[in-house]
C-alpha positions in Angstrom: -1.7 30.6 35.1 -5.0 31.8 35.1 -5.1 33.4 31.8 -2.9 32.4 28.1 -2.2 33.1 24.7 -5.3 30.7 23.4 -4.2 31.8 20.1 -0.5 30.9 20.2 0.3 27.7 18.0 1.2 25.0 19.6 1.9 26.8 22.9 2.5 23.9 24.9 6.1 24.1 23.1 6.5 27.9 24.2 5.0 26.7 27.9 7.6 23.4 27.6 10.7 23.8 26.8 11.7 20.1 26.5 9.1 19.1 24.2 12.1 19.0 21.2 11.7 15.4 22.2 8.8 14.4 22.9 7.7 13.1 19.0 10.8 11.0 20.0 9.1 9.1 23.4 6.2 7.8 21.7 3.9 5.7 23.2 5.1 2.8 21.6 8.9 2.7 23.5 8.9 -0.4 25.8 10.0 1.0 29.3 12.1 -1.9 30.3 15.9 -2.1 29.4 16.5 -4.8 26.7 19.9 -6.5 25.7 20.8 -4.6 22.6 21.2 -7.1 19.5 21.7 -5.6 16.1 20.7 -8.9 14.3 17.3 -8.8 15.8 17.2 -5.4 14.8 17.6 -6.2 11.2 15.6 -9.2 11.4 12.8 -7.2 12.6 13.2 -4.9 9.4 13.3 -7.3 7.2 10.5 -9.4 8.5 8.5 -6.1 8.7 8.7 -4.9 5.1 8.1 -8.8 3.9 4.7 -8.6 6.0 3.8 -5.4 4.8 4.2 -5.8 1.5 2.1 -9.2 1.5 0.1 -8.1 3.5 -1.0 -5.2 3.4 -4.1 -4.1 1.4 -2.1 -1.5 -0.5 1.6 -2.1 -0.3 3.9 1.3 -1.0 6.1 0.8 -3.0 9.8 0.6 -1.5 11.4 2.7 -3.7 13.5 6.5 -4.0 9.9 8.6 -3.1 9.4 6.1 -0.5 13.2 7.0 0.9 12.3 10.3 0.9 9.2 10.4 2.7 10.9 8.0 5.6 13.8 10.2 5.8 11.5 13.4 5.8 9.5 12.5 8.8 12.5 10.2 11.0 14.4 13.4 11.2 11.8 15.9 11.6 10.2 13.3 14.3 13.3 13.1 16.4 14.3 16.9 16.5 10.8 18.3 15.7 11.8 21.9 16.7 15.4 21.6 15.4 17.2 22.5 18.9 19.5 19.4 18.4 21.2 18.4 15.1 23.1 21.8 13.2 23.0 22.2 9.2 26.1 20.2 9.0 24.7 17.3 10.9 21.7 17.5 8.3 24.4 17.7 5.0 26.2 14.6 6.4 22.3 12.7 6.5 21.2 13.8 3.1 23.3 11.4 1.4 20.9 8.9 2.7 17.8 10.3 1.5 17.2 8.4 -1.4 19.4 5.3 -0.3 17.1 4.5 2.6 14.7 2.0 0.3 17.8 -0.1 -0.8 19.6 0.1 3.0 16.0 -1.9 3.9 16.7 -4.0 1.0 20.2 -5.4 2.6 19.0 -4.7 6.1 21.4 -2.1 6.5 21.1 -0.2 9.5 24.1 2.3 8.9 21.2 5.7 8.5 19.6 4.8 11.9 23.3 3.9 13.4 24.6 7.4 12.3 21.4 9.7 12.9 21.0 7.7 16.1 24.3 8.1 17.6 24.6 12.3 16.8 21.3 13.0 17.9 22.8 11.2 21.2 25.8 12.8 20.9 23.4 16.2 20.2 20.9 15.6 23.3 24.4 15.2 25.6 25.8 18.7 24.8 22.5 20.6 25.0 22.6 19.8 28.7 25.6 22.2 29.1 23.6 24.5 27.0 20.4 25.1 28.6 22.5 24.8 32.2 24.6 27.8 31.3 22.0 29.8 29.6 19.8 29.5 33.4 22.6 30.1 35.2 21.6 33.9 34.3 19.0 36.2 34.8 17.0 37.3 31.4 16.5 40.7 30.8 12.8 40.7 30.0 12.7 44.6 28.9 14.7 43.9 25.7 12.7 44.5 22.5 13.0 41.0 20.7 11.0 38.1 19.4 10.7 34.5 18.7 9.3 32.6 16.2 8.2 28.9 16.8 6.8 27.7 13.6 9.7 25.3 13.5 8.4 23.5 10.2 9.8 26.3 8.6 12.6 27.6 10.3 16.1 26.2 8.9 18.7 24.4 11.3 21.0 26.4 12.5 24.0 27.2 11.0 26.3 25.9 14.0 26.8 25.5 17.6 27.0 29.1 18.5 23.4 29.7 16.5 22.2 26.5 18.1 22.8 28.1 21.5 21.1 31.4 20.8 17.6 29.4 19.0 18.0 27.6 23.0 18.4 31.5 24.8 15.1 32.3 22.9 13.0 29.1 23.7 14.0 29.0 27.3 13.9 32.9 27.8 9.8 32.2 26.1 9.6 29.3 28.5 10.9 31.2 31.8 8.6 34.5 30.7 5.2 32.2 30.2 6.3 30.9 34.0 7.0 34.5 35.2 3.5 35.9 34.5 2.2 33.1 35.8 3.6 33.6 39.0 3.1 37.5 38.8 -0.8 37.0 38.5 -0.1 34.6 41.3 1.0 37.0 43.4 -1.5 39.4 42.5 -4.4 37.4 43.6 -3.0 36.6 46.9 -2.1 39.8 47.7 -5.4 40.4 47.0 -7.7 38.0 48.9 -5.1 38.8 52.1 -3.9 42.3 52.7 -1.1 41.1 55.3 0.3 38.9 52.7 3.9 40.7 51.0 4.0 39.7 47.6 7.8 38.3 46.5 10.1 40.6 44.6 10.2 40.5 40.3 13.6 38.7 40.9 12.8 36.0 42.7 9.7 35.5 40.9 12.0 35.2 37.9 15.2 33.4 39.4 12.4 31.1 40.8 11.0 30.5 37.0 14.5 29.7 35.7 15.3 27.0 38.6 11.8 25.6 37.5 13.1 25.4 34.1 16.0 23.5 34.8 14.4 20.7 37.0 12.7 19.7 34.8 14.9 20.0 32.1 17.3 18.2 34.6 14.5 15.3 35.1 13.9 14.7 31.7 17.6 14.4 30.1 18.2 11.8 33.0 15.5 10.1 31.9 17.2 9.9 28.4 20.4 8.5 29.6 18.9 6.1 32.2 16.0 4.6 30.5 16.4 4.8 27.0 18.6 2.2 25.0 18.9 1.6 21.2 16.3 -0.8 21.4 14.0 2.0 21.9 15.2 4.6 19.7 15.2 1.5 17.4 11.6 1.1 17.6 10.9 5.1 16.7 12.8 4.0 13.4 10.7 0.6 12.4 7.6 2.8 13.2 8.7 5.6 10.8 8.7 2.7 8.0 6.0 1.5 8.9 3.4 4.3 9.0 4.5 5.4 5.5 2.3 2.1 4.6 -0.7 4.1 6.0 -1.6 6.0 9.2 -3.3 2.9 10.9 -0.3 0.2 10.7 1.8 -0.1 13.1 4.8 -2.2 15.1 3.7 -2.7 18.7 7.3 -4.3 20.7 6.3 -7.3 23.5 5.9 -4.6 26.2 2.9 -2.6 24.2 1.5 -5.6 22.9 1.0 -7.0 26.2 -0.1 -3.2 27.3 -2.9 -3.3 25.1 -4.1 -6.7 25.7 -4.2 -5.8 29.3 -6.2 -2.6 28.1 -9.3 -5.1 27.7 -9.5 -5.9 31.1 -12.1 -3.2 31.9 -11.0 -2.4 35.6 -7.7 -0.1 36.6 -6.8 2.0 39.7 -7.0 5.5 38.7 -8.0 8.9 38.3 -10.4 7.9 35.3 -9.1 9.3 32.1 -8.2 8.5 28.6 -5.2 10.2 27.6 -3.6 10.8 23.9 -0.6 12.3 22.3 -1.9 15.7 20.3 1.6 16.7 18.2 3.9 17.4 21.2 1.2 17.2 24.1 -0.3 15.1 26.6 -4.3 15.8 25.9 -7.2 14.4 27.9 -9.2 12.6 25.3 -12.4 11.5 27.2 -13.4 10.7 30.4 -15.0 8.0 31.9 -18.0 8.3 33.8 -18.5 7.5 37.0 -14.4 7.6 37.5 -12.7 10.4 40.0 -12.1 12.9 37.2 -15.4 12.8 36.0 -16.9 13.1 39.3 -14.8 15.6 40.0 -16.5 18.1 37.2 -13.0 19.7 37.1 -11.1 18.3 33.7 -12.8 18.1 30.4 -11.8 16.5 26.9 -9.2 18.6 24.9 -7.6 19.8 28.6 -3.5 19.6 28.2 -1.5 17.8 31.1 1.4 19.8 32.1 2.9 18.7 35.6 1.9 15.3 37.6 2.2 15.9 41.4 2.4 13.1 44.1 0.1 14.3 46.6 2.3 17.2 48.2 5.4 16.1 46.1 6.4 18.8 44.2 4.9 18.6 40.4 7.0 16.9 37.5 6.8 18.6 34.3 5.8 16.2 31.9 6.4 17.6 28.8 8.5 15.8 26.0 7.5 12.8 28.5 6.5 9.6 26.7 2.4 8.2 27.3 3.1 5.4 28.4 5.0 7.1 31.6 2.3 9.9 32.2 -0.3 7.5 32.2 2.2 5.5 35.0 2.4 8.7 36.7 -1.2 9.3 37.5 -2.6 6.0 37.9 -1.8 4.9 41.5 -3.4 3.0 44.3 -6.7 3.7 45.5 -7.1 6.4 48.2 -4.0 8.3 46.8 -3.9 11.7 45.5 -3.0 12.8 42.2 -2.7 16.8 41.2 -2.3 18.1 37.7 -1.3 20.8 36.3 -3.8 21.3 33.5 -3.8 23.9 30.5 -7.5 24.2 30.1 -9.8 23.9 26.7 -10.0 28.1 27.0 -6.3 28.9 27.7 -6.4 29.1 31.3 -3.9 27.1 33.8 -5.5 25.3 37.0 -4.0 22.7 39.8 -6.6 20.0 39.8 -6.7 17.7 43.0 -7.8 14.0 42.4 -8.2 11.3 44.5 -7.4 7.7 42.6 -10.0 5.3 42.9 -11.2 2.2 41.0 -12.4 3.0 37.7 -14.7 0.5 35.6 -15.4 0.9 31.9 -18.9 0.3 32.1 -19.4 3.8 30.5 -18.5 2.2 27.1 -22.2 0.4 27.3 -24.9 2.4 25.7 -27.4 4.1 27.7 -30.4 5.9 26.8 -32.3 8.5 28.2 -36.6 10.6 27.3 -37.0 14.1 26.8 -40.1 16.2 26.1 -40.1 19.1 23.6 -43.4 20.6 22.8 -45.6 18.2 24.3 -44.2 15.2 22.8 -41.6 12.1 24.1 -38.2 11.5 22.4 -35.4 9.0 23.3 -31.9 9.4 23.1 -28.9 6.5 23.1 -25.6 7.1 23.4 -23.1 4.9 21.9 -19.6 5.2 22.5 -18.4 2.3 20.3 -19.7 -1.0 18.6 -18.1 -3.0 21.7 -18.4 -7.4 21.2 -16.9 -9.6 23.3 -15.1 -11.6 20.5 -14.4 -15.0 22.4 -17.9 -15.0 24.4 -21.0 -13.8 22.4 -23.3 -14.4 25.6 -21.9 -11.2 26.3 -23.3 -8.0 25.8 -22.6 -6.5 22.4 -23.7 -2.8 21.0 -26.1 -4.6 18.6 -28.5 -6.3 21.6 -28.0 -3.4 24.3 -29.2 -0.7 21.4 -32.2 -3.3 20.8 -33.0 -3.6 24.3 -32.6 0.1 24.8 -35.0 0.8 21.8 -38.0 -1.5 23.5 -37.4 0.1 26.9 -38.1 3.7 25.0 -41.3 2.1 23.3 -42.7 1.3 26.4 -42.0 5.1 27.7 -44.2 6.1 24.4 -41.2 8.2 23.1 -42.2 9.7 19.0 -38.7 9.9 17.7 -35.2 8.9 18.4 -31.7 10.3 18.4 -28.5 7.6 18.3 -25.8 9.8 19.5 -22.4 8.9 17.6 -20.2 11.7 18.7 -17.2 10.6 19.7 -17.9 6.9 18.7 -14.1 5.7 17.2 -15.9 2.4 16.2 -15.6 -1.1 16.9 -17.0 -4.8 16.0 -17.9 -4.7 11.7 -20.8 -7.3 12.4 -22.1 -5.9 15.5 -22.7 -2.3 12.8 -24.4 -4.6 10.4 -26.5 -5.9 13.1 -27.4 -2.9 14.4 -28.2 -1.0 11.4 -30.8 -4.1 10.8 -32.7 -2.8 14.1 -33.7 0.4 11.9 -34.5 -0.9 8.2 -35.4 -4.2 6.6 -33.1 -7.0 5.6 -30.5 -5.6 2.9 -27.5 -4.6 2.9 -25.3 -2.3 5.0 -21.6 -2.0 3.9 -19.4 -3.6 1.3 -15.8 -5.0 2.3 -13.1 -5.1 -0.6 -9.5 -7.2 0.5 -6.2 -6.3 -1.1 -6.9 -8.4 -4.0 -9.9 -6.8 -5.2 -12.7 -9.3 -3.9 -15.5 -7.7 -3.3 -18.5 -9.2 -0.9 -21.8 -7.5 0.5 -22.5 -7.6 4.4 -26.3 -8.1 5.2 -28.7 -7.6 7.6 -31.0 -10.8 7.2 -33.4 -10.1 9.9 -36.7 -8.7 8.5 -37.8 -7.3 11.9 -37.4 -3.4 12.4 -36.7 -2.7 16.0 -37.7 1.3 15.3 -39.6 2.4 12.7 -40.3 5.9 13.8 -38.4 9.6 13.4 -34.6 8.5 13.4 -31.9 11.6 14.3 -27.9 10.6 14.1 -25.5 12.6 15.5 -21.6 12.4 14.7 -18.4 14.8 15.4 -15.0 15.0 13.5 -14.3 11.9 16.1 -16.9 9.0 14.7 -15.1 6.7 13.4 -14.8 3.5 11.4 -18.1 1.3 12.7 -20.0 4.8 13.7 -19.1 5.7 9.7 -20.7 2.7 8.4 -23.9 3.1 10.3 -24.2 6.7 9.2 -23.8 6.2 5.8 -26.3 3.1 5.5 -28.6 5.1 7.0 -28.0 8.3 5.0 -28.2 5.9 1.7 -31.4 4.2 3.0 -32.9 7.9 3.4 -34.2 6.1 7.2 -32.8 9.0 9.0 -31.3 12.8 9.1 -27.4 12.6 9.9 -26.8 15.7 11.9 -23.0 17.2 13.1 -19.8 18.2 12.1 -19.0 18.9 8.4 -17.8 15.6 8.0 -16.2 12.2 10.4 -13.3 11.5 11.0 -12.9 9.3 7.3 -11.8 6.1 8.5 -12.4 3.4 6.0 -10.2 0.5 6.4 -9.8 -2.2 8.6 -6.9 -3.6 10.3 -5.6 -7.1 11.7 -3.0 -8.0 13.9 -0.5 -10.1 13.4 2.0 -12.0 15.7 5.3 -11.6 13.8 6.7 -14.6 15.7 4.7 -17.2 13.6 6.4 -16.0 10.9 10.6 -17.6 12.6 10.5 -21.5 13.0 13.6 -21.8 16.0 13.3 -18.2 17.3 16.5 -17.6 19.5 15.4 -13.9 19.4 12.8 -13.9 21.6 9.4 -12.6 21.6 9.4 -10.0 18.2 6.2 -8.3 18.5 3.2 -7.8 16.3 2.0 -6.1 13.7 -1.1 -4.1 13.3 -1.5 -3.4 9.4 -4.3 -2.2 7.1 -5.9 -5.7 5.5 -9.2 -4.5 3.9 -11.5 -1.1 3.0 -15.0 -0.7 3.6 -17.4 1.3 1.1 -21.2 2.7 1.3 -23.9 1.0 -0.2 -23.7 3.4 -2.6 -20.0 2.1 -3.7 -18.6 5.6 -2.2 -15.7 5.3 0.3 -15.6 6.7 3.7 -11.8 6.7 3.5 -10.4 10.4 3.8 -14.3 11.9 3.0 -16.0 10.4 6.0 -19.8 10.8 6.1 -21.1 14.3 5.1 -23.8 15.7 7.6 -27.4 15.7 5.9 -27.2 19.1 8.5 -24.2 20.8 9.7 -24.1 22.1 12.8 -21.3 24.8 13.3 -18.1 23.6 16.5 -15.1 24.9 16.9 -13.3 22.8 14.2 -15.5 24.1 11.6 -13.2 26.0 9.6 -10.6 22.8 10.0 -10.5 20.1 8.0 -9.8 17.3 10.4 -9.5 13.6 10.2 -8.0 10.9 8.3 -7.8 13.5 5.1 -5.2 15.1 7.3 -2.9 12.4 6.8 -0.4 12.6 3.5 -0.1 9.1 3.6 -3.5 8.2 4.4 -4.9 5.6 1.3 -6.9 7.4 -1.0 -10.9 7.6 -1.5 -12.3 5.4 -4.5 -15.8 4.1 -5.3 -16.7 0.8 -6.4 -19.7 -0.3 -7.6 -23.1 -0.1 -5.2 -25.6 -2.7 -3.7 -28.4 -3.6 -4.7 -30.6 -1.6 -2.2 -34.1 0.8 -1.9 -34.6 3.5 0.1 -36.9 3.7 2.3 -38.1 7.6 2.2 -38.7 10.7 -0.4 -35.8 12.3 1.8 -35.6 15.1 4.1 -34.9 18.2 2.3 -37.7 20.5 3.8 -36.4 19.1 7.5 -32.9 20.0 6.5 -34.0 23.5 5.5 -36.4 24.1 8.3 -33.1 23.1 10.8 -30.7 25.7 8.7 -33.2 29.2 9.4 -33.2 27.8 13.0 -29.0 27.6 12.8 -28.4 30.7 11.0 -30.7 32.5 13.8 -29.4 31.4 17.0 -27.2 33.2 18.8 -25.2 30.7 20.0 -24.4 29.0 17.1 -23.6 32.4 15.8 -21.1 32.2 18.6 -19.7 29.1 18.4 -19.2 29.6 14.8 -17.0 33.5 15.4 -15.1 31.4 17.9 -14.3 28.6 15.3 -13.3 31.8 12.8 -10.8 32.9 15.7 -9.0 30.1 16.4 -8.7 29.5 12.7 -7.5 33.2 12.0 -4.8 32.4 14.5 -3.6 29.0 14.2 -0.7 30.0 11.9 0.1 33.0 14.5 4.1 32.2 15.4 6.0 35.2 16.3 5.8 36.4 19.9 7.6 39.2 22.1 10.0 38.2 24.4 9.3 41.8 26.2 7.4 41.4 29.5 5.0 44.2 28.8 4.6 43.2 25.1 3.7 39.8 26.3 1.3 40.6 28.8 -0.5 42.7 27.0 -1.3 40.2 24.3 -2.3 37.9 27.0 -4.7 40.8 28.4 -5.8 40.6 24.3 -6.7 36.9 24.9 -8.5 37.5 27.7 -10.4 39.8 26.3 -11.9 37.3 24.2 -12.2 34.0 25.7 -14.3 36.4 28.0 -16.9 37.3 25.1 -16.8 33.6 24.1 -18.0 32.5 28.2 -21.3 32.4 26.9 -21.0 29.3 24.4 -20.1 27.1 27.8 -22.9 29.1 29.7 -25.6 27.6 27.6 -28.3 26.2 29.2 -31.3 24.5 26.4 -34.0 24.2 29.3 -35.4 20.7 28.7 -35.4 17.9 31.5 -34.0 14.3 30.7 -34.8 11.7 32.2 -33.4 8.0 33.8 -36.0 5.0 32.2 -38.2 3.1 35.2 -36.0 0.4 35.1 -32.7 2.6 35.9 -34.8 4.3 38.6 -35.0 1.2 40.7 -31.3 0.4 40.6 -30.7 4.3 41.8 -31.7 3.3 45.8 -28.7 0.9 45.7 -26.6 2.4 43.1 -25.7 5.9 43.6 -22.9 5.4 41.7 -25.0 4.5 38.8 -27.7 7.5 39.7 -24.4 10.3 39.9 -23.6 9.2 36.2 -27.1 9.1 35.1 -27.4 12.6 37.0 -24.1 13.9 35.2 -25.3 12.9 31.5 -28.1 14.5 32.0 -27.0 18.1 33.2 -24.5 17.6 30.2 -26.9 17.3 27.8 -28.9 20.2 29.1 -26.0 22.3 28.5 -26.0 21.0 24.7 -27.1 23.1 21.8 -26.5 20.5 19.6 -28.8 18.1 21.3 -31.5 20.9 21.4 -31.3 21.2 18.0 -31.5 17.4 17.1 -35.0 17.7 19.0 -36.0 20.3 17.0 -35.1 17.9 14.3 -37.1 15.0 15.5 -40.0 17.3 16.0 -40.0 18.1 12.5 -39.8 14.8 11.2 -42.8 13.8 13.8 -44.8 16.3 12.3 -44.3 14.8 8.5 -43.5 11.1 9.4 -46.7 10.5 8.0 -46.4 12.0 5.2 -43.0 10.7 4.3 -44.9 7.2 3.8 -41.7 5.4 5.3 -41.8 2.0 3.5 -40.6 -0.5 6.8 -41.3 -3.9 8.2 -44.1 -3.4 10.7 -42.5 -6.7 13.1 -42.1 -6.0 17.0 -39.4 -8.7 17.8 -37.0 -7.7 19.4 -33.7 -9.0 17.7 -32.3 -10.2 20.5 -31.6 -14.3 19.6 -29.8 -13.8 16.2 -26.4 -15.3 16.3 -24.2 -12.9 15.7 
């Protein structure tokens, strides 16, 4: 489809009709069939809640509210858009929802066994359902609407109103695939004037038997692959996450998933993928990979169908990650198409070639630029990577150092550490590295469950960069990229430049391997436990839990009338202050830079722009009604085109600048091209980068009154790179 509804809430539910189970196939369900054993089950739950509540650095409280909140989200979660369970099926639950706390007590499993075997029972009947309702044509004239804000809509009443919410979904569904098609056929007929474009009904006949394949694909993989085990699993997690956002019950399978994550080399297409609500999004991609050479997909993109070279596509949608992700990773050599619902609305078949991928691009990597006559360096730091059981490894702390001396050779007059993105990492390799920019003191303050409080340090004396220090975040730092902000926000050493705030991450977590806990396990392996052990505050005894950092400078994206991030999260732990470190700063501040940098925000056009397009999506996020009338519909499409067209410029950007590879990068280029494409590809990036233009303008400021900002540092050269870390 080569134009959509950009507006339309969640439209990947209208697009996908079987994503009323897709909360249910998180990533976390092990894909292997596992002899079902309701003892382990309850063992599990019990030895669960009695880690959790010893454990974890703030325990909820197992209690009525508790109940609630459990039962609340396990129902929603397994029938997020109510096409399954009827109000009766509801009024039988709801004697459970203030039991649930005391069924954990006496590992009682009778809620999940009931809710579990009728939403079974549920899922079974709706196949007759949706096979009956396709079995007919729809009549796409008809004046009626739908509305999908399914938070909101009751269940329905019975069986016969169940069927009629599943008429209207599919009926959306089939009309999304129809105009698809119909523009389809439009552009064929016009790039060939022989070609005879296919009648309305079997463009729509042809939408419908879409429909039900996939439909068809996905409800056998229900009843083939899925055991109690797994729905099981959906349950513990629902407990679990009511402890806080960031703990969580991996099974065998996904603990040994992640641990093979670590290895750094896979056969692919070269993409991070994540769950977004009911979606499979594209998250990042790595550089130097197929899809990044590619220049096709982007971060924020929506997966839709996985084809097998010229296998016809799967729909994907309701599909668990774990089995998209098996889907487009292959051998190397092999093709991969997807179907891809792009950042702007639009709907494109992307061809990719699998090939090996290597996360190399997780190293930092730094880059000189000249504004106005003068040199600046920029790094980019994806995350505060250590190689926990080797430190001869490379670690963010010593490649950051390293990539600070190679810029002072090249002369550069200011520099920008580029945090966008960064979801964090190693705790000591962020002390470490803030200690490259300031004096010894302190950096961040760690407080356990039990109220101990203790100060981490940066001993060194040495300051790796003295000079103009720029720091850009996003909604998406994180956690490590957090506490370097803030230390250097407190310190005054730098401007902190980005979205309104991060992402508000201030805990840490630990894993735990539940099996330590069972002397004679005839169980088998039971999993681990990722829970919340400790929070992290500012120098200045502020938290960075639910606030995250605020920008010094904010610089206007698409999320800016959004408040995103951990604060997001109704059961995220709450912000607090404790008392702060004994600390200086090392500057009078920056308030003339920061007021300089807003007249140059409030005058440019394309922040202007950027900023009426984050005002549109936000006018239309809670937009849920939509016409089921074929006219109707296209015309709001025509609508949406209308103004993803006037927001082309914002991706059109160009700053005008030239970066550059350093000297030493240069010499690998004649025997690396891989290495030069990537270098290449960052580059043309950040020329396309209004943000980066403007941290320039920042650093040219601060050039201009370094001086007189009388920055009180260590004037040592060594570089810190024989600290123990």
């Amino acid at each position: 489809m080569k134009r959509i509804v950009e507006y339309m809430k969640r439209n990947y539910k209208i697009i996908l009709l079987v994503t009323a189970l897709s909360a249910v196939l998180w990533s976390f369900i092990p894909s292997n069939k596992i002899v079902e054993d309701p003892e382990k089950d309850k063992l599990l739950l019990e030895l669960l809640t009695y880690v959790l509540e010893r454990g974890h650095y703030s325990p909820a409280e197992i209690n009525d509210e508790f109940s609630k909140e459990v039962y609340k989200k396990y129902i929603n979660g397994i029938d997020p858009t109510k096409r399954f369970f009827i109000q009766p099926d509801v009024d039988e639950f709801l004697k459970y929802e203030e039991k649930i706390d005391d069924l954990i007590r006496n590992k009682d499993l009778s809620f999940f066994e009931l809710t579990n075997s009728r939403l079974l029972q549920r899922i079974n009947e709706s196949r007759a359902i949706y096979e009956s309702i396709l079995s007919k044509p729809f009549d796409f004239s008809k004046e009626e609407t739908i509305n999908v804000d399914y938070e909101k809509i009751p269940y329905a009443k019975n069986k016969k109103e169940l069927k009629e919410r599943w008429r209207k979904q599919l009926k959306l569904s089939v009309l999304s695939k129809v105009t698809d098609k119909l523009e389809l056929e439009e552009t064929k007929a016009k790039d060939d004037s022989t070609y005879t474009k296919k009648s309305f009904d079997k463009i729509e006949k042809e939408a419908r038997e879409s429909s039900e394949k996939s439909l068809n694909e996905y409800f056998d993989f229900i009843e083939k692959e899925l055991d109690r085990n797994d729905w099981f699993s959906i349950f513990l997690n629902t407990i679990v996450e009511r402890f806080d956002p960031h703990s969580f019950y991996f099974s065998p399978d996904d603990k040994d998933k992640f641990d093979i994550s670590m290895s750094g080399k896979f056969e692919g297409i070269g993409a991070r993928l994540q769950k977004k609500n009911d979606a499979v999004e594209i998250s990042e991609l790595i550089s130097g990979g197929p899809a990044w050479r590619g220049k096709k997909l982007e971060a924020g993109d929506i997966i839709l169908k996985v084809g097998q070279g010229d296998e016809e596509p799967i729909d994907i949608a309701g599909m668990r990650l774990d089995d998209v992700v098996k889907k487009i990773k292959g051998p190397k050599g092999t093709e991969v198409r997807l179907t891809i619902k792009k950042v702007n609305g639009t709907i494109e078949v992307i061809s990719i070639i699998r090939d090996e991928v290597e996360t190399e691009e997780t190293f930092a990597k730094s880059s000189t630029v000249e504004k106005d006559g003068k040199k600046f360096g920029i790094i980019y730091l994806p995350k505060f990577y250590i190689t926990f059981d080797n430190k001869d490894e490379r670690d963010a702390y010593k490649d950051v150092a390293l990539e600070i001396e190679r810029l002072k050779e090249e002369g550069i007059e200011g520099l920008i550490i580029d945090l966008r993105g960064n979801g964090g990492g190693s705790l000591q390799t962020v002390v470490d590295m803030t200690g490259l920019f300031i004096e010894k003191g302190p950096v961040v303050q760690i407080r356990t469950s039990g109220g101990k409080q203790e100060v981490l340090s940066d001993k060194d004396p040495a300051v790796q960069w003295e000079g103009p220090l720029v720091v850009m975040v996003d909604n998406y730092s994180a956690s490590a990229s957090e506490i370097f902000a803030a230390a250097i926000q407190d310190y005054k050493r730098g401007v902190v430049i980005g979205s309104k705030h991060t992402y508000g991450k201030g805990t840490v977590q630990n894993v735990i391997d539940l099996n330590q806990f069972i002397r004679g396990n005839s169980y088998g392996d039971l999993g681990a436990l990722k829970t919340t052990v400790q929070k992290f505050y500012r120098i200045n005894g502020g938290s960075t839990q639910r606030e995250g950092v605020l920008s010094d400078i904010v610089l206007p994206d698409r999320f800016s009338y959004l408040d995103m991030g951990e604060r997001d999260e109704d059961n995220a732990l709450p912000w607090d202050k404790i008392s702060p470190a004994k600390y200086e700063v090392v500057s009078n501040g920056f308030n003339e830079i920061i007021a300089k940098s807003k007249v140059r925000i409030d005058s440019n056009k394309q922040f202007k722009l950027i900023k009426e397009n984050a005002k549109w999506i936000f006018d239309r996020k809670d937009d849920n009604d939509f016409s089921l009338n074929l006219k109707e519909f296209e015309a709001e499409l025509d609508s949406a085109d209308a103004q993803i067209e006037k927001f082309k410029p914002i991706s059109e950007y160009r700053n005008g600048m030239t970066f550059n590879s350093l000297p030493y990068e240069v010499a690998i280029f004649s025997k690396d091209s891989i290495l030069k494409e990537k270098r290449v590809r960052w580059h043309e990036e950040m020329e396309k980068d209004v943000y980066v233009d403007e941290a320039l303008n920042i650093l040219t400021d601060l050039n201009a009154s370094f001086v007189k900002n009388q920055m009180v540092l260590n004037k040592g050269k060594k570089l810190k790179l024989s600290r123990v870390d």
